[in-house]
N, C-alpha and C positions, 0 to 999 in steps of 0.2 A: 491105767497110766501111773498111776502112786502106787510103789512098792508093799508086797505085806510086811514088810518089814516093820517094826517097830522102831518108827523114827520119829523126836521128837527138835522139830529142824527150830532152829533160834528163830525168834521173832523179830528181830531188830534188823530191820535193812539196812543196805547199802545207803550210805547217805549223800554221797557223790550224784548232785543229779544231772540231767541236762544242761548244760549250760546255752546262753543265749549267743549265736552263730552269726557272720555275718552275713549277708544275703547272697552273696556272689552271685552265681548266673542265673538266670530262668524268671520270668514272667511269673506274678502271683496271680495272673487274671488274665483274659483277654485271650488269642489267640484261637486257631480252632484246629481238622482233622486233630493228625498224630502230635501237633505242639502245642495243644492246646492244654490251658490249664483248669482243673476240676478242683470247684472250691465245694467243702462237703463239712458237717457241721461234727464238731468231737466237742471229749474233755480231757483235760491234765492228767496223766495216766501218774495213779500212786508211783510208782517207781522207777527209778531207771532204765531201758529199754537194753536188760542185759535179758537176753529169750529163756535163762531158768530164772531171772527173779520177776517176770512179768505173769501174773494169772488172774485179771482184770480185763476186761472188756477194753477199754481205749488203748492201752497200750497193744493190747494183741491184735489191732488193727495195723499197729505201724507195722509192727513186727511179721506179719500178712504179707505186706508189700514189702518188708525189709529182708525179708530172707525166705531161702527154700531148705526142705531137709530130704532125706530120703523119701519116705513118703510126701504125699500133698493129697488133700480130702478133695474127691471131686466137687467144685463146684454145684454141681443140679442134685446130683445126690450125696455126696459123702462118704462115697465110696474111697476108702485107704487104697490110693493105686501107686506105683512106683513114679519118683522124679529123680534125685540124685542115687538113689537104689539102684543098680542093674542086677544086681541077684540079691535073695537072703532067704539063705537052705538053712535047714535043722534036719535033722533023723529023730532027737525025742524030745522038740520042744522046752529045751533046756540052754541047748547052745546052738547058737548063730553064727555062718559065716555069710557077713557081709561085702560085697564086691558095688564098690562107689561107680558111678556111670565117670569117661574120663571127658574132658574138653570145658567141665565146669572151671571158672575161678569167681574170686571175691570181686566187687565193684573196683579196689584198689591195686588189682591185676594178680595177687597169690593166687595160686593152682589151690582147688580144694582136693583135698584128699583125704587120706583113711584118720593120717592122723587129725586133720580137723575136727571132725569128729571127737573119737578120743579125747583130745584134751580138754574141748568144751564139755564133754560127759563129765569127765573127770572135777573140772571145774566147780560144776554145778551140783555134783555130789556135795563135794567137801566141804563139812560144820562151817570151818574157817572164814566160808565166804558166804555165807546170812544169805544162801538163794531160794526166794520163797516156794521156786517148783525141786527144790532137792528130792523132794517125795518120788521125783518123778524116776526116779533112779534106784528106788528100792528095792527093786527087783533083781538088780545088778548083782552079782556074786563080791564081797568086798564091801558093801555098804554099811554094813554094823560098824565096819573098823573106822571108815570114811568122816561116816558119821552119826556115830553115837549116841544115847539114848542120853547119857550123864558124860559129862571130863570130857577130854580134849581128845582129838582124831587119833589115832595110833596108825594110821598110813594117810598117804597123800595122794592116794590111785586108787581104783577099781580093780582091787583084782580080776574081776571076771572082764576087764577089757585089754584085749593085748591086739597091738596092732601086727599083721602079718607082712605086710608091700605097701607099696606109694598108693593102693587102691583098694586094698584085702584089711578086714580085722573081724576079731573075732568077740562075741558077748556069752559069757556063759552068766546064765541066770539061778537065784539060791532056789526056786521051785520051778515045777511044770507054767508054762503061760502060752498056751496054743496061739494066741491071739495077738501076745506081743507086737509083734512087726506094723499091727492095724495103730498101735500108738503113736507110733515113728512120723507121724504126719503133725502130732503136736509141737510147737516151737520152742520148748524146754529142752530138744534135742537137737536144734539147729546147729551148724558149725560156726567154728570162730574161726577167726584172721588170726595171724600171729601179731598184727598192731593190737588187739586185745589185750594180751597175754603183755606185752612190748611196754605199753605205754596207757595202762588201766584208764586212768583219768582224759586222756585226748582220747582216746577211741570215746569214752562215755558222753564227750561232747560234742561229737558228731561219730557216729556207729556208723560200722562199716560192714554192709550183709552180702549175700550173694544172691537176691531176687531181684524182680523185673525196677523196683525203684532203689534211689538214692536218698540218704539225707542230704537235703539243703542247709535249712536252718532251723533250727528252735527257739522261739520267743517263749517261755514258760505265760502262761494266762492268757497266750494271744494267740501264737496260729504255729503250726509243725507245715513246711515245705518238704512235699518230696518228690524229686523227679526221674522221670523218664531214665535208665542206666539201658545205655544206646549199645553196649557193648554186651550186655544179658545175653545168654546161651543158652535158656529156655525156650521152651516151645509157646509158653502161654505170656510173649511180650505187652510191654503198656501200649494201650492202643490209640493214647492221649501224652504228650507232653508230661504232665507229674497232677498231684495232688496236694490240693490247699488247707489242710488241717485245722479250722477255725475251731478256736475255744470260744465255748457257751457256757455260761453259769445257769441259764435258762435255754429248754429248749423251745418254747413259747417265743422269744424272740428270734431263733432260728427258723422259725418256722414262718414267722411276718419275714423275715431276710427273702426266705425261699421263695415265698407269692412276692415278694417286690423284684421280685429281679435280681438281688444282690448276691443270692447263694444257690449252689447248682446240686445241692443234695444234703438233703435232711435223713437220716436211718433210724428216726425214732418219733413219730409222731404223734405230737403231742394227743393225751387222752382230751382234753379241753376243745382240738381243732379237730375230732374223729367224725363229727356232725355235720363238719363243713368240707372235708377233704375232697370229698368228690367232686362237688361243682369246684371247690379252687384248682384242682389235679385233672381231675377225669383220668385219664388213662394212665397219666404221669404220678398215681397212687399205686404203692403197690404193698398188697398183706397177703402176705404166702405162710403158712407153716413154716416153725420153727425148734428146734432141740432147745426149748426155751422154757423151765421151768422157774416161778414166782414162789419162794415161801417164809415160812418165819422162822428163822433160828432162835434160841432162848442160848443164855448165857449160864453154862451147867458150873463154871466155875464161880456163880455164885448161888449160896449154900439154898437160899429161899428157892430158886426153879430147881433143886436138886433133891428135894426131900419125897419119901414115898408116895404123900398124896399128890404132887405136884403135875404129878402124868395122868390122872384124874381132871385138875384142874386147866392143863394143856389140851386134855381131847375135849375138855368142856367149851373151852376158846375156841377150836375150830369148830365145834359144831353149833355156835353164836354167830359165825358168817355164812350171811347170807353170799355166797359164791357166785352163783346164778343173775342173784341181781345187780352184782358189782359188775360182771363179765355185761351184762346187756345194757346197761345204763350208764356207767363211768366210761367200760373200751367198747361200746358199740358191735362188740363181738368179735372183738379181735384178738381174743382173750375165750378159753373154755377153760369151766371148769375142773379142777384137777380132783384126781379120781384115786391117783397114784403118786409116787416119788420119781416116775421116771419121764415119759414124752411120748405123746402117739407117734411121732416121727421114726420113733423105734420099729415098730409094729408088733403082733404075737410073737413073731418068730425071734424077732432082737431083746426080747423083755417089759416090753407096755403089756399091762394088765390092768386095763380098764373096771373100776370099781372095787380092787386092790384095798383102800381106804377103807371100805364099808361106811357103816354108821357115825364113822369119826371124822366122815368128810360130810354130808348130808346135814344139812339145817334144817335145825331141830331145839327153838329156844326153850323150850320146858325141859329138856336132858341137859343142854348144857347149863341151865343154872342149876339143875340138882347133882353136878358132879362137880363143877366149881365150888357148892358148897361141901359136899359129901370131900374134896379134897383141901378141906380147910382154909378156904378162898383168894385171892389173888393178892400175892404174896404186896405186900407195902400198902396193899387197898389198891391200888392201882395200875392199872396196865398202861406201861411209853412205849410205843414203837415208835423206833429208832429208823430213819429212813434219811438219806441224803437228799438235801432241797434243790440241785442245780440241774439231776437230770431226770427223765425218765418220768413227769408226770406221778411223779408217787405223791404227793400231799392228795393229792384226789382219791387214792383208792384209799387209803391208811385212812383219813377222814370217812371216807365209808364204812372201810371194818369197823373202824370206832365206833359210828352209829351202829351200826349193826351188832356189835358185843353189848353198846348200853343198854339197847332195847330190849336183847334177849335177857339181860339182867337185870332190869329192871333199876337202873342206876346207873344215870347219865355223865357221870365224874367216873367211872370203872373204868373207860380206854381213852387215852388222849395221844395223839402223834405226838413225836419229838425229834423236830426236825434238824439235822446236822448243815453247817452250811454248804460243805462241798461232798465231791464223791471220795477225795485225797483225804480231806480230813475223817469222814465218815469210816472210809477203811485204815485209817490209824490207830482211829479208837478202836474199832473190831479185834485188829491188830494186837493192839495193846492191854486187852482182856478187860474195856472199859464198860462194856455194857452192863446196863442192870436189869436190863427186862429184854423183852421180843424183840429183834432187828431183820428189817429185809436183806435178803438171802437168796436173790433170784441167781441160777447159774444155767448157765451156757454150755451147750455139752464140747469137750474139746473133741471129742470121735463118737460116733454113733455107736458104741456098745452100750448094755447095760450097766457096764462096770464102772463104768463115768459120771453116768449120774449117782451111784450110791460108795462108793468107796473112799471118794476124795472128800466127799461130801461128811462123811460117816465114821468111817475106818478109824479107831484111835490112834487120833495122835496124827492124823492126817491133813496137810496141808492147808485147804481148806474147810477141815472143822474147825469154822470159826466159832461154833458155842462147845465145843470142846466134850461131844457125847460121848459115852465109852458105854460100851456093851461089849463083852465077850461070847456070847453066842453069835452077835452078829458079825465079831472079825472073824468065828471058829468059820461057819456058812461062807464068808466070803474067802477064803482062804481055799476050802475046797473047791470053789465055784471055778477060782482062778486055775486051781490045776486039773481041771476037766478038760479033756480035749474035745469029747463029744458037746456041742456047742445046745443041744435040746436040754441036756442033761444041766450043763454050765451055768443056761439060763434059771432053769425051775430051781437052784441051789441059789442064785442069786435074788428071786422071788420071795425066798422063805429067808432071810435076812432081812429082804424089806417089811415081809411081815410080825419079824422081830420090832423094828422100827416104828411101824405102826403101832402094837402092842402099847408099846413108852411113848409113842408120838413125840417123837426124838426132833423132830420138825414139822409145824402146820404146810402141810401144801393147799396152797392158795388155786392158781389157773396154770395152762399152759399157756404160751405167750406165740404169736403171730410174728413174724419178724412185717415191720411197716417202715416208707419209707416214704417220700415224696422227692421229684425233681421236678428241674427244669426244662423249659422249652431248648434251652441250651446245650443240652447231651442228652444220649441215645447211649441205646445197651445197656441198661442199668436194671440188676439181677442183685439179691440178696442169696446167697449160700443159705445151707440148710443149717446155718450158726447166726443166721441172723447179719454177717457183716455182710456188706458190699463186697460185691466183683468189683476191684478198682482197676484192674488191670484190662478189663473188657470195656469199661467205660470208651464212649466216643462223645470229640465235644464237636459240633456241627457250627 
């Protein structure tokens, strides 16, 4: 999805954010069938809900329901199948002619077309406009010039995108990428309106997409409304009135919301409530697999985790967690062990390589305090991991690796959490290269390849390397891997990059994660994607 390109996209966002709307039409509650309204628990998405500068979990939810692109990831499986695509040919996996399906338009009645596309590519390439998935465009022919590694953009376009007709354009890419078009379902490549491009600031206060929902309103710290767009030309319409976007700082009390009655869908279930869920849920529990890996990034741009012993004292860290016991006693098993960098939901064929890690994932307190110490010990005296407090049940696990690092060291002050108050602030400081020790790092895969999880993640100088690793072996390996057509081949080249990784333990992986979710008596059809979000658009409220 992120270009091999060496791109080093500016940090600084958009600072324009949502503004607060006023309610105009639609029911926040109540109601049932197709107008019925489905109140689901979220949080304050870091950034604007512009689809190249969102690549965070809450905001990629709206954006779900806010819009469609060429591709769309099947729901049960994830399978990249066509939705605004009607064709996209190549002869050598270089250049693409795209042909857009016709009869699409925006919610505010524009025809979408070729150029839609285009210019939100364009867009989201270019330095200019600080969009955190620029990466996702590197692959594009013209992006060096776009945007640059140092100094200011020397073009304002993609050379490799040139539109051909009202429904034709064409993409030539700077290497081989067999695979390409299976990206196209990520929302970094959604189209825009021309109110976008028209009027920046009103579109970013109420966004205007072309999927099965609407914005209503946005309260910032309180609740995102979005409803039912009656007029949708898709096949996969809302099968409920809209959706009630409740901000939690905790999801602990979202989850008391959910058993009292008050809330119609929880997607993340608290580790605290995993003992209880079943007699409060019974059926209305649901933990399926997920493209959901948990780990620790370290902060390479500061000089203490970047020195030669330091990859010593990293593989000594993870082999202090007890993995096993956190997964069985903190998530009740909704949570396995990670083995690798990548997701069993991949399987052999897509790149999971089950025991990939070796020794450096296995708990083992006698190796890791003799390699902690053998790499000159933990840098300050002591280990913070850095974790946002408002979602996700992380003070309980971190609270566990703690114990689980002091015991195998034999020194109970060696790991302590450090807890951020939100997930917005949490990912500024990321952002903003504040860390000074381990920070959680779980990602979500945007497409089921193996590419996904290790390049975005890894890649220098890639989007979200947030602890900022660089290895050259492993961009040379990944770089081949992408221009292999033969996909057996692609993978095992992909493989030995991660095993590069491993080597430096460039990041602890923790577990794979379960996507969990709980509702109510009040809606039916409630199904989690192999990403872990909600089917909102299948949701029925009764």
């Amino acid at each position: 999805m992120r270009g091999a390109t060496h791109a080093k996209w500016a940090a600084c966002a958009v600072v324009v954010a949502l503004a607060a709307t006023g309610c105009g039409g639609g029911d926040s509650g109540g109601g049932s069938g197709a107008s019925g309204i489905v109140s689901s628990s979220w949080g304050d998405p870091q950034n604007p809900l512009e689809p190249a500068n969102t690549n965070e979990v809450q905001g990629g939810k709206v954006l779900d329901m806010l819009f469609r692109g060429l591709k769309r990831y099947d729901p049960k499986t994830g399978e990249a199948k066509d939705m605004l695509a009607e064709k996209i040919e190549t002869t050598d996996s270089t250049t693409f002619n795209i042909t857009v399906k016709d009869g699409w338009t925006f919610s505010d009645g524009e025809k979408v077309t070729a150029k839609s596309f285009v210019d939100a590519w364009n867009y989201g390439a270019n330095l200019k406009n600080n969009q955190k998935n620029a990466y996702f465009f590197g692959y594009i022919e013209g992006y060096d010039k776009t945007h640059p590694d140092k100094g200011e953009p020397s073009a304002e376009t993609l050379s490799g995108l040139k539109v051909t007709g009202e429904r034709t354009f064409t993409v030539k890419l700077n290497q081989k990428f067999s695979t390409w078009p299976d990206t196209l379902g990520y929302n970094a490549f959604a189209p825009l309106p021309k109110a976008f491009f028209d009027n920046h600031a009103a579109w970013l206060s109420k966004p205007v997409g072309n999927g099965p929902y609407t914005v209503n309103s946005y309260t910032k710290g309180s609740k995102l409304e979005m409803r039912k767009w009656e007029g949708y030309p898709g096949p996969d319409k809302a099968q409920n009135g809209g959706v009630d976007l409740k901000v939690y700082t905790d999801n602990n009390t979202a989850y008391t919301d959910l058993t009292a009655g008050n809330l119609d869908l929880v997607d993340d279930v608290p580790a605290s409530q995993l003992k209880n869920v079943k007699a409060d849920l019974g059926d209305r529990y649901i933990n399926t697999p997920a493209g959901i890996i948990q780990t620790l990034a370290f902060p390479y741009y500061d000089e203490a985790w970047n020195t030669p012993g330091a990859a010593k004292v990293r593989k000594g860290l993870s082999m202090a967690i007890n993995r096993a016991q956190i997964t069985d006693t903190i998530f009740q098993k909704t949570r396995t062990p990670a083995t690798d960098w990548t997701s069993p939901v991949l399987g052999a064929d897509g790149g999971y390589k089950a025991g990939l890690c070796g020794d450096a994932c296995t708990y083992d307190p006698a190796g890791a305090k003799k390699l902690v110490e053998e790499g000159g010990g933990i840098p300050g005296g002591q280990v913070k991991i850095s974790y946002n407090a408002d979602t996700g049940s992380h003070k309980e696990w971190v609270d566990a690796i703690c114990n689980s690092v002091n015991n195998a060291l034999g020194n109970d002050k060696a790991c302590v959490g450090n807890p951020v108050g939100t997930f917005a602030d949490f990912r500024n400081q990321i952002t903003q290269n504040k860390m000074s020790g381990p920070f959680r790092a779980g990602w979500q895969m945007d497409y089921p390849l193996i590419q996904n999880f290790l390049q975005p993640l890894y890649y220098t100088n890639a989007s979200s390397n947030d602890g900022k690793w660089t290895n050259a072996e492993f961009d040379k390996l990944v770089n081949e891997a992408n221009a292999e057509s033969d996909k057996a081949k692609a993978v095992e080249l992909f493989q030995k990059a991660e095993e590069v990784l491993r080597d430096q333990m460039g990041a602890i992986p923790l577990w794979y994660q379960n996507g969990s979710a709980g509702y109510s008596t009040r809606v039916s059809h409630v199904a989690l994607n192999p990403f872990s979000v909600p089917v909102y658009n299948e949701i029925k409220v009764s």
